[in-house]
C-alpha positions as CSV (number, residue, x, y, z in Angstrom):
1,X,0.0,0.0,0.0
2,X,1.4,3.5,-1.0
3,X,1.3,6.5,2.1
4,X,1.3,9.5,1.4
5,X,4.5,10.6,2.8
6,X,5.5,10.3,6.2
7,X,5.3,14.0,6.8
8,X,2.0,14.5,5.7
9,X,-0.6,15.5,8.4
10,X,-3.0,12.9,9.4
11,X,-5.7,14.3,8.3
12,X,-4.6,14.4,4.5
13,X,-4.4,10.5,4.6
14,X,-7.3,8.6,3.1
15,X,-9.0,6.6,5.5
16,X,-7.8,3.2,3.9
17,X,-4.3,4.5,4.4
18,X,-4.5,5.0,7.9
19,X,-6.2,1.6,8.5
20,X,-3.4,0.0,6.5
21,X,-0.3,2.2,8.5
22,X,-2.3,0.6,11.7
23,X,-2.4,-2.8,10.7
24,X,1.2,-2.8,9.5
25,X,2.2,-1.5,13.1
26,X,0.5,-4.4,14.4
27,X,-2.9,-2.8,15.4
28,X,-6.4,-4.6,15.7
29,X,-9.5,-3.2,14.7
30,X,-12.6,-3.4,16.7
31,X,-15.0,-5.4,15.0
32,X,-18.2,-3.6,16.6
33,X,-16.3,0.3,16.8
34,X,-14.7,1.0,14.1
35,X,-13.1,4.1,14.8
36,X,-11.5,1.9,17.9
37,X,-8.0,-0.1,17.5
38,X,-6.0,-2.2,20.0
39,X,-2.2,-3.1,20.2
40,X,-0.4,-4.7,22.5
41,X,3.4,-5.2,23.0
42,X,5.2,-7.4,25.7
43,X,5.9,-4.0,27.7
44,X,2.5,-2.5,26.9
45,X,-1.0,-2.3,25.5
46,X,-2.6,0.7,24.5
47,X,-6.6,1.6,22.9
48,X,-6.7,4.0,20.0
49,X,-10.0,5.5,19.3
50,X,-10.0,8.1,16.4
51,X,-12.4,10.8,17.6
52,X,-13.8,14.2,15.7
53,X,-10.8,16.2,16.2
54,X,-8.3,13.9,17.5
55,X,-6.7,10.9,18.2
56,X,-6.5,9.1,21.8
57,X,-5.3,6.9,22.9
58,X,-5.2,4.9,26.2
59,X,-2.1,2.8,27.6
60,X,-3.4,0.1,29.7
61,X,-2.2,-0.7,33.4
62,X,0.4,-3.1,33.3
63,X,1.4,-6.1,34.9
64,X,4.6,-4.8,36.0
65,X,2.8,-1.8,37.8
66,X,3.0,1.0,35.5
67,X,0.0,3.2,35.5
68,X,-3.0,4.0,33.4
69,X,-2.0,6.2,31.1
70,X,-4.2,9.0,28.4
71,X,-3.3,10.8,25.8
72,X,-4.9,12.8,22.7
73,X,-2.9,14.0,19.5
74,X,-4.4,16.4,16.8
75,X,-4.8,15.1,13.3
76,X,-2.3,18.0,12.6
77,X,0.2,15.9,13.4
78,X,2.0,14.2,10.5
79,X,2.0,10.4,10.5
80,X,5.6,9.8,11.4
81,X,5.2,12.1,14.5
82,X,2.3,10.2,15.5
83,X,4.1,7.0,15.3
84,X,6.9,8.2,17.3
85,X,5.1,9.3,20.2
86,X,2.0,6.6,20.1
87,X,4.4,3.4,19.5
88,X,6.9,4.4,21.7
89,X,4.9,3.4,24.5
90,X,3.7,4.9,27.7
């Protein structure tokens, strides 16, 4: 699948891109929500839920004690920003 490049903001992606970027980063999409995705890592699990202006997303308590964690990011953001501060972790 071709991206627009990685320095383009979110919200100049077509939706199929973004879906795509997701599942390549290893992301799930909720069957029921569709706006709602889920990843999880050895170190971490997160909830991304694509909302009117914004992205959130919600790292899940972990087993190793580290806390809930909540954050939002505008579309503005370009898709390589996004991906370093989402798949970073919490």
């Amino acid at each position: 699948m071709d991206f627009p490049p990685d320095n383009t903001p979110l919200y100049n992606h077509p939706l199929s891109s973004i879906e795509n970027w997701l599942l390549e980063l290893g992301c799930q999409q909720d069957r029921v929500n569709r706006h709602c995705w889920s990843i999880k890592y050895p170190d971490w699990q997160a909830e991304l839920s694509f909302d009117i202006e914004e992205l959130t997303v919600h790292y899940l308590p972990t087993e190793s004690g580290e806390n809930e964690v909540k954050r939002t990011f505008k579309y503005s953001l370009s898709r390589r920003d996004l991906e370093d501060a989402i798949f970073a972790g919490p």
